[in-house]
C-alpha positions in Angstrom: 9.0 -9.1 1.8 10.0 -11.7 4.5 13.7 -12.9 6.2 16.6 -11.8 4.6 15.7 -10.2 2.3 13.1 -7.6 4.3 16.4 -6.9 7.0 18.8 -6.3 4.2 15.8 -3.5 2.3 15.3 -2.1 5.8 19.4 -1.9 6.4 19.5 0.5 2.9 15.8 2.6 3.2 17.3 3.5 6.7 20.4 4.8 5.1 18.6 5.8 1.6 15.4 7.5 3.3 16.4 10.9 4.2 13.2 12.7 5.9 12.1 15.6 3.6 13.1 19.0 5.9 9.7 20.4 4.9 7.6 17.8 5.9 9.5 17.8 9.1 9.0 21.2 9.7 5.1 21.1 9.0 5.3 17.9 11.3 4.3 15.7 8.5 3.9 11.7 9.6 2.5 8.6 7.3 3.1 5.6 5.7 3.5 4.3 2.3 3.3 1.2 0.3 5.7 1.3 -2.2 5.6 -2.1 -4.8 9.2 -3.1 -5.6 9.9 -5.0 -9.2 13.4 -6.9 -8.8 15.9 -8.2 -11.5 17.1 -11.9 -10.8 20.5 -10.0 -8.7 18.3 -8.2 -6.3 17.9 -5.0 -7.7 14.6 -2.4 -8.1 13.9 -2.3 -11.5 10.9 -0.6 -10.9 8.7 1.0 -8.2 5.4 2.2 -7.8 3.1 3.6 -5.3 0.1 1.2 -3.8 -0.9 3.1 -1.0 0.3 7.0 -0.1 1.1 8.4 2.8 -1.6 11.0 2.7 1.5 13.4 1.9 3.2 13.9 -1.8 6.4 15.0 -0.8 6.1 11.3 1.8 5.0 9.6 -1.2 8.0 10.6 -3.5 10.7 10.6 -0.8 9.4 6.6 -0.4 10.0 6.2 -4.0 12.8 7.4 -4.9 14.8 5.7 -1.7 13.3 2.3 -2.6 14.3 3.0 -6.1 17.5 2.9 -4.5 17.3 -0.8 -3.4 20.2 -3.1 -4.6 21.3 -6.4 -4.2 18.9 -8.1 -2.4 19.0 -11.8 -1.6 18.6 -14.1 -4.4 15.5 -15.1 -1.6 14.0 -12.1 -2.5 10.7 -12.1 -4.6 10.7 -10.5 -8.0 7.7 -8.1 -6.7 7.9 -7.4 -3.2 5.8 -4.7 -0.8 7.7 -2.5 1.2 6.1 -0.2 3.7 8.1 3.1 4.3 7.2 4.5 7.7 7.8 8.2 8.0 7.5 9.2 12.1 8.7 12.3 13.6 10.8 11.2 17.2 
Protein backbone atom coordinates (compact mmCIF):
# COMPACT_ATOMS: atom_id res chain seq x y z
CA UNK A 1 0.00 0.00 0.00
CA UNK A 2 1.54 3.37 -1.38
CA UNK A 3 0.43 7.44 -0.99
CA UNK A 4 -2.79 8.15 0.39
CA UNK A 5 -3.94 5.45 1.03
CA UNK A 6 -0.82 3.84 3.20
CA UNK A 7 -0.88 7.50 5.49
CA UNK A 8 -4.66 7.29 6.04
CA UNK A 9 -4.20 2.95 7.20
CA UNK A 10 -1.26 4.16 9.28
CA UNK A 11 -3.38 7.32 10.85
CA UNK A 12 -6.22 4.42 12.09
CA UNK A 13 -3.61 1.18 13.12
CA UNK A 14 -2.01 3.90 15.31
CA UNK A 15 -5.27 4.66 16.95
CA UNK A 16 -6.79 0.94 16.42
CA UNK A 17 -3.47 -0.94 17.54
CA UNK A 18 -3.47 -0.98 21.21
CA UNK A 19 -0.21 -2.97 22.43
CA UNK A 20 -1.24 -6.23 24.17
CA UNK A 21 -0.20 -5.49 28.17
CA UNK A 22 1.21 -8.98 28.34
CA UNK A 23 3.39 -8.93 25.57
CA UNK A 24 4.54 -5.69 26.96
CA UNK A 25 5.28 -6.89 30.11
CA UNK A 26 7.25 -10.10 28.77
CA UNK A 27 9.02 -7.33 26.44
CA UNK A 28 7.53 -8.83 23.38
CA UNK A 29 8.75 -7.00 19.89
CA UNK A 30 8.05 -8.10 16.02
CA UNK A 31 6.47 -7.48 13.03
CA UNK A 32 3.65 -8.73 11.01
CA UNK A 33 2.36 -8.89 7.58
CA UNK A 34 -1.09 -8.67 7.66
CA UNK A 35 -2.94 -8.90 3.76
CA UNK A 36 -5.90 -6.52 3.65
CA UNK A 37 -8.99 -7.42 1.18
CA UNK A 38 -10.93 -3.98 0.46
CA UNK A 39 -14.57 -3.34 -0.79
CA UNK A 40 -14.70 -0.65 -3.67
CA UNK A 41 -15.44 2.30 -0.40
CA UNK A 42 -12.21 1.44 1.32
CA UNK A 43 -13.09 -0.93 3.79
CA UNK A 44 -11.34 -4.46 5.07
CA UNK A 45 -13.47 -7.04 4.10
CA UNK A 46 -11.07 -9.42 5.04
CA UNK A 47 -7.61 -9.96 6.61
CA UNK A 48 -5.20 -12.60 6.84
CA UNK A 49 -1.81 -13.26 8.24
CA UNK A 50 1.30 -13.54 5.59
CA UNK A 51 4.04 -13.34 7.73
CA UNK A 52 3.80 -13.44 11.96
CA UNK A 53 5.50 -11.67 14.30
CA UNK A 54 7.12 -14.72 15.88
CA UNK A 55 4.42 -13.89 18.70
CA UNK A 56 0.50 -15.08 18.65
CA UNK A 57 -0.89 -12.62 20.90
CA UNK A 58 1.34 -9.86 18.04
CA UNK A 59 -0.13 -11.72 15.37
CA UNK A 60 -3.86 -11.41 16.49
CA UNK A 61 -3.55 -7.96 17.98
CA UNK A 62 -2.28 -7.03 14.09
CA UNK A 63 -5.42 -8.65 12.88
CA UNK A 64 -7.94 -7.59 14.56
CA UNK A 65 -6.74 -3.61 14.35
CA UNK A 66 -6.38 -3.88 10.59
CA UNK A 67 -9.75 -5.56 10.52
CA UNK A 68 -10.56 -2.35 11.74
CA UNK A 69 -9.54 -0.45 8.59
CA UNK A 70 -12.32 1.82 6.98
CA UNK A 71 -12.61 4.06 4.36
CA UNK A 72 -9.66 4.18 2.60
CA UNK A 73 -9.03 6.16 -0.62
CA UNK A 74 -10.86 5.04 -3.55
CA UNK A 75 -6.60 4.94 -4.64
CA UNK A 76 -6.47 2.16 -2.51
CA UNK A 77 -5.88 -1.42 -4.02
CA UNK A 78 -8.46 -4.07 -3.42
CA UNK A 79 -5.61 -6.34 -1.70
CA UNK A 80 -3.09 -4.37 -0.05
CA UNK A 81 0.04 -5.48 2.49
CA UNK A 82 0.25 -3.78 5.62
CA UNK A 83 3.16 -4.27 7.92
CA UNK A 84 2.19 -3.78 11.68
CA UNK A 85 5.32 -3.02 13.69
CA UNK A 86 5.09 -3.86 17.34
CA UNK A 87 8.32 -1.98 19.29
CA UNK A 88 8.66 -1.40 22.83
CA UNK A 89 10.05 2.67 23.39
Amino acid sequence: MTGEAALKAAEQMARELPYPAEAIERGLEGEALVLLFLDRGGNVIAARLESGSGHAILDEAALRAARQLHSLPDSAPREALLPVRFRLR
